[in-house]
KELOSE-608629 format. One record per residue (C-alpha): residue in three letters; z, x, y. Coordinates in steps of 0.05 Angstrom, whole numbers, padded with zeros to 5 digits, always signed. Each point is the difference from the previous one (the first is absolute). Layout:
# KELOSE-608629
ALAZXY ...
# end
This chain:
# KELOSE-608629
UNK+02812+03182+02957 UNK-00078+00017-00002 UNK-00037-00005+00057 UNK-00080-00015-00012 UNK-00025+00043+00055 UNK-00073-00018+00028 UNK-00026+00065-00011 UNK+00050+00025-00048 UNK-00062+00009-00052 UNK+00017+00063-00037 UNK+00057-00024-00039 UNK+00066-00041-00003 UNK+00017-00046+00064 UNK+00058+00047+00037 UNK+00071-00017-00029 UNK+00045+00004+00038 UNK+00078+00037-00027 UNK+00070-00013+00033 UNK+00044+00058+00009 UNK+00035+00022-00068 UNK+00057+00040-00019 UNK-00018+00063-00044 UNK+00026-00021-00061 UNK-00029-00067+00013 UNK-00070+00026+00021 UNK-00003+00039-00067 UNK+00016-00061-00035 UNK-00055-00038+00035 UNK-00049+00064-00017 UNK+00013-00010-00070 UNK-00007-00067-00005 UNK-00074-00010+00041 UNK-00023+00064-00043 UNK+00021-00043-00061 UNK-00037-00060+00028 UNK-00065+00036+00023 UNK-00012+00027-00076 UNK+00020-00065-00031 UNK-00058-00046-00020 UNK-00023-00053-00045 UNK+00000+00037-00065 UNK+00084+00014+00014 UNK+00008-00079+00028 UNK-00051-00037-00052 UNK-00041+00046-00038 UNK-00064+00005+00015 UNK-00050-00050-00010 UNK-00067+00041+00003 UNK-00031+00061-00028 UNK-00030+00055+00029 UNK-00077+00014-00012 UNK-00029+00040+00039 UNK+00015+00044+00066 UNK-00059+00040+00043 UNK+00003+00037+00076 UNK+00033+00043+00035 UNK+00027+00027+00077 UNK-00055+00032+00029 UNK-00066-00017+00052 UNK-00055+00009-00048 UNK-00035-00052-00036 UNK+00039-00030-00052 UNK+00062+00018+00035 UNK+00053-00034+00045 UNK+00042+00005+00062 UNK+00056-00057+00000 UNK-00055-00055-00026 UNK+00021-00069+00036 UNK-00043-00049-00029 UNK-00041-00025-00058 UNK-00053-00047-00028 UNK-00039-00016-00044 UNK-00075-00041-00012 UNK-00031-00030-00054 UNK-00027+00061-00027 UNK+00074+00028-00016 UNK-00021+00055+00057 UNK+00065+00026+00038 UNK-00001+00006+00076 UNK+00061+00036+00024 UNK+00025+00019+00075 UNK+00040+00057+00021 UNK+00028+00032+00048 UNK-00056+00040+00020 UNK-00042-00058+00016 UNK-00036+00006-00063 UNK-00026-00054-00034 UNK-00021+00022-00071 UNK-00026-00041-00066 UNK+00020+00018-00072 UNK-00028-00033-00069 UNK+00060-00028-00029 UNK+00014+00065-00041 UNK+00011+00042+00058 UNK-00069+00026+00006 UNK-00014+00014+00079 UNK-00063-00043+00020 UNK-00017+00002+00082 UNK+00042+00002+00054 UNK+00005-00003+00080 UNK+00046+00000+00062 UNK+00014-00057+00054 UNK-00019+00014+00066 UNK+00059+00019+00027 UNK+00069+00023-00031 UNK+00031+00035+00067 UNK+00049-00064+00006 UNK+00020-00008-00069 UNK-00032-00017-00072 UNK-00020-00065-00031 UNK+00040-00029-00038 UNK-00032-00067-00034 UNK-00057-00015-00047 UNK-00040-00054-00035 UNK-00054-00014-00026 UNK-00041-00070+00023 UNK-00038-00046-00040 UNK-00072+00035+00021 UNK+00034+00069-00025 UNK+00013+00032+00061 UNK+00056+00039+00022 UNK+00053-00028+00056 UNK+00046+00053+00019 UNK+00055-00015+00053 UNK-00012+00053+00047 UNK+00081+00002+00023 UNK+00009+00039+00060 UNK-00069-00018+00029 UNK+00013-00079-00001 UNK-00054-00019-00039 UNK-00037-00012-00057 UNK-00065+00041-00028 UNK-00048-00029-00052 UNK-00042+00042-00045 UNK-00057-00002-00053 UNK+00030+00037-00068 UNK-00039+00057+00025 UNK+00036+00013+00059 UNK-00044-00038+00054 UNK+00044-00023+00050 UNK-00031-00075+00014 UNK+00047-00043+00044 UNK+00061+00021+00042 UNK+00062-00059+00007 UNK+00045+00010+00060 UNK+00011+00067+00037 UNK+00043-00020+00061 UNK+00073-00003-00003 UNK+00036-00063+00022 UNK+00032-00069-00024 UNK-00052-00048+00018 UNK-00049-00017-00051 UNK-00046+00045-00024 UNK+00036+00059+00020 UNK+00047+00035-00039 UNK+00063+00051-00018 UNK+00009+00048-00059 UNK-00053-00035-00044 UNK+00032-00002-00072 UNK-00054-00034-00038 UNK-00061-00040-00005 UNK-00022-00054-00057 UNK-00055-00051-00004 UNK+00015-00077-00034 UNK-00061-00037-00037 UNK-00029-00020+00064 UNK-00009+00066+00027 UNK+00058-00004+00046 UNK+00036+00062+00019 UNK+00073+00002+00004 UNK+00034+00062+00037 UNK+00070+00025+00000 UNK+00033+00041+00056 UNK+00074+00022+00011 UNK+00037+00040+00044 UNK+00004-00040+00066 UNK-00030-00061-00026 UNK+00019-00016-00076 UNK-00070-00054-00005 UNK-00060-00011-00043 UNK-00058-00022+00037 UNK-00053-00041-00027 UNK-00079+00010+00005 UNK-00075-00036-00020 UNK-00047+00040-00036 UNK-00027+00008+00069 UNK+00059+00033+00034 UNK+00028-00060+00040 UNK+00076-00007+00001 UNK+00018-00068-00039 UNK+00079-00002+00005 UNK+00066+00053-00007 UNK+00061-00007-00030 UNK+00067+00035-00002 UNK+00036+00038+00042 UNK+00059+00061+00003 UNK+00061-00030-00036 UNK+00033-00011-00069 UNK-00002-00081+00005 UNK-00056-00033-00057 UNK-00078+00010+00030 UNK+00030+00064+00039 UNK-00013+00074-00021 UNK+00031+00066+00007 UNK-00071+00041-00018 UNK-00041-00039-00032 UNK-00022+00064-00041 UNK-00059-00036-00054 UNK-00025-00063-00010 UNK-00046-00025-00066 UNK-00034-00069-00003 UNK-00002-00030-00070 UNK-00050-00053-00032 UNK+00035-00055+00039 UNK-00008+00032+00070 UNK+00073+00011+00008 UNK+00013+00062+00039 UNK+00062+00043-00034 UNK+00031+00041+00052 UNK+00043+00068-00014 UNK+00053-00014+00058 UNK+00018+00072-00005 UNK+00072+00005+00040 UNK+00020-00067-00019 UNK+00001+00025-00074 UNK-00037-00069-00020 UNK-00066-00038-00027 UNK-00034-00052+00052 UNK-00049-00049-00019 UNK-00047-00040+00041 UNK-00061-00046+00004 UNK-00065+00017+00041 UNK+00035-00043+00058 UNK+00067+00048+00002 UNK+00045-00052-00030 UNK+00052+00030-00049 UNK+00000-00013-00070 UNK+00042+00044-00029 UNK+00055+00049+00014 UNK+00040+00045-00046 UNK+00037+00078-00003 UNK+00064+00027+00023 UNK+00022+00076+00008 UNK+00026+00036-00053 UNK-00026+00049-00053 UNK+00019-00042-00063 UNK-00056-00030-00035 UNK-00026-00067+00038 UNK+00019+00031+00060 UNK-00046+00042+00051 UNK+00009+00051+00046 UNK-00060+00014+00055 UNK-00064-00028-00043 UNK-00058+00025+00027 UNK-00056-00027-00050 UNK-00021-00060-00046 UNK-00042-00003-00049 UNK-00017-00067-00054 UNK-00010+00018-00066 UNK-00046-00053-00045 UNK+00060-00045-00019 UNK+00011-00008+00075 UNK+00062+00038+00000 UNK+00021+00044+00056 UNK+00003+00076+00009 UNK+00041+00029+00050 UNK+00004+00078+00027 UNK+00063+00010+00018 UNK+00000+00065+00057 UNK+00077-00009+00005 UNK+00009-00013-00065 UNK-00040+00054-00031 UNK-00028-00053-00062 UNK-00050-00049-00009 UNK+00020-00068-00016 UNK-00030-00056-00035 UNK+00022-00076+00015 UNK-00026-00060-00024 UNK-00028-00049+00066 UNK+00068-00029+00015 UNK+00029+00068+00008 UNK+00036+00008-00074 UNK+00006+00074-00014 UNK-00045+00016-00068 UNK+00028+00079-00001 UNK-00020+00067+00033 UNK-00021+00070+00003 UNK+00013+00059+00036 UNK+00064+00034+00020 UNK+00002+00054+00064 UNK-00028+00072-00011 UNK-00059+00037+00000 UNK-00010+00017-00085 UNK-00045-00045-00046 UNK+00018-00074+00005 UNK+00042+00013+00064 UNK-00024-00026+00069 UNK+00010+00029+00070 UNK-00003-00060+00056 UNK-00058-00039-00022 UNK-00043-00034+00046 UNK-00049-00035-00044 UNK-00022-00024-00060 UNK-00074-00035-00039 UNK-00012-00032-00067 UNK-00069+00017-00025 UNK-00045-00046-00053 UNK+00052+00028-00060 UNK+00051-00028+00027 UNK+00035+00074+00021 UNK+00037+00011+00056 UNK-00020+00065+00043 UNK+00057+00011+00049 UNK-00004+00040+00063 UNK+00064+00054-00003 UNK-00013+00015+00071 UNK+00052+00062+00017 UNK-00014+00034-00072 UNK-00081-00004+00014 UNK-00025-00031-00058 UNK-00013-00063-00035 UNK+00030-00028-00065 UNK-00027-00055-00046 UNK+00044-00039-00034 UNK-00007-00058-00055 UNK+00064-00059+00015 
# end
């Protein structure tokens, strides 16, 4: 079974294989190579189009290493993290705007970003335990956390950061701790909820969270393969997703986006696809299947939806980003 390492970041969780006769081990080859390239457009068809696809591997401007997170502000401008600590800002076409690096990336990258409601960036710096704030040009303003630890205020491998109506942060952590942590505008810790574990209000990587108009707080609970949702006091609402690759099912979402109707987008990384579901988790179709050619995805971390309505999707290990119309 998968195994959601803390600081397994790079890829799948380790899976672990019992011993196999030859013939039998050949048989198994066959049949995970036949299940890594299938997708939605062999289960379902797909459900989106493909309109537009810009970067490539590389450490210039414009380009990426492994990019691990994505948002977007009002403006429809792009900020994208990567592995190189880079934190670089693209017009929705593509077009390279600014960019800069965190202040330190020895440890490990970041691997979470939003935008809050006074446009500034928060990324979740992972490996460092905290959470930086900056202006859109790169300012770093306010610094969250830092020290590594249970207790409140402190924190483990920081997964993401979002802000409610209020101006209440809410940060996610997994690894040893499996929590989201809630903060005033000011900085003060409020309450926590969660905890490592499969049962409801528990997480297994709480990967991305998004707030809607209602101040519900949609968690990606990664290596559970499910959809949590909760009010600003940590009470669950909602709960929905089981494994699988069919459509309705999830494997290892990492991002969520809502679209205008209030429907929800999901990134699949294990799953290769994005998926669209209405609020009470009813699959609406899909796109993407496993590859690296036009249309294909490659472990995708992330995903936005800009003013039109189009989905740019963050194909992490082929270096680029798609946009897509569902």
């Amino acid at each position: 079974m998968p195994v959601c390492r803390p600081n397994d970041s790079d890829g799948f969780p380790a899976i672990r294989v019992p011993a196999l006769g030859v013939r039998a081990l050949s048989a198994a080859c066959v049949l995970i190579t036949l299940l890594a390239t299938a997708g939605c457009d062999e289960l379902a068809g797909s459900a989106g189009d493909l309109d537009a696809i810009w970067g490539r591997r590389g450490i210039s401007d414009g380009r990426f290493q492994k990019p691990r997170a994505m948002a977007i502000d009002a403006a429809d401008h792009i900020y994208v993290v990567d592995k190189t600590a880079r934190i670089q800002v693209f017009d929705s076409e593509g077009n390279f705007l600014r960019g800069w690096r965190t202040p330190e990336w020895e440890n490990g990258m970041s691997s979470g970003l939003s935008i809050n409601r006074r446009g500034r960036l928060l990324v979740a710096d992972t490996h460092y335990y905290r959470v930086l704030i900056y202006s859109p040009d790169g300012t770093l303003e306010q610094t969250l956390g830092g020290t590594l630890g249970n207790q409140p205020g402190e924190f483990g491998l920081v997964t993401d950061v979002v802000e409610d109506s209020q101006g209440n942060l809410y940060v996610g952590e997994y690894g040893e701790y499996d929590r989201i942590q809630k903060f005033s505008p000011a900085g003060e810790f409020i309450l926590q909820w969660g905890g490592h574990g499969s049962e409801p209000g528990q997480f297994r990587r709480p990967q991305n969270m998004i707030i809607d108009a209602q101040d519900r707080i949609w968690v990606a609970d990664s290596c559970n393969h499910r959809i949590q949702v909760f009010d600003t006091a940590g009470n669950l609402l909602q709960i929905w997703g089981t494994q699988g690759r069919q459509p309705g099912q999830l494997r290892y979402p990492y991002d969520l986006a809502l679209d205008a109707e209030g429907n929800l987008l999901v990134c699949e990384f294990g799953n290769d696809r994005v998926q669209k579901f209405t609020p009470d988790g009813q699959s609406l179709g899909c796109w993407g299947r496993s590859g690296h050619k036009e249309g294909e995805l490659f472990q995708p971390w992330a995903l936005v939806i800009d003013s039109q309505g189009r989905i740019h999707v963050l194909d992490t290990n082929n270096h680029r980003i798609q946009r897509i119309v569902m």
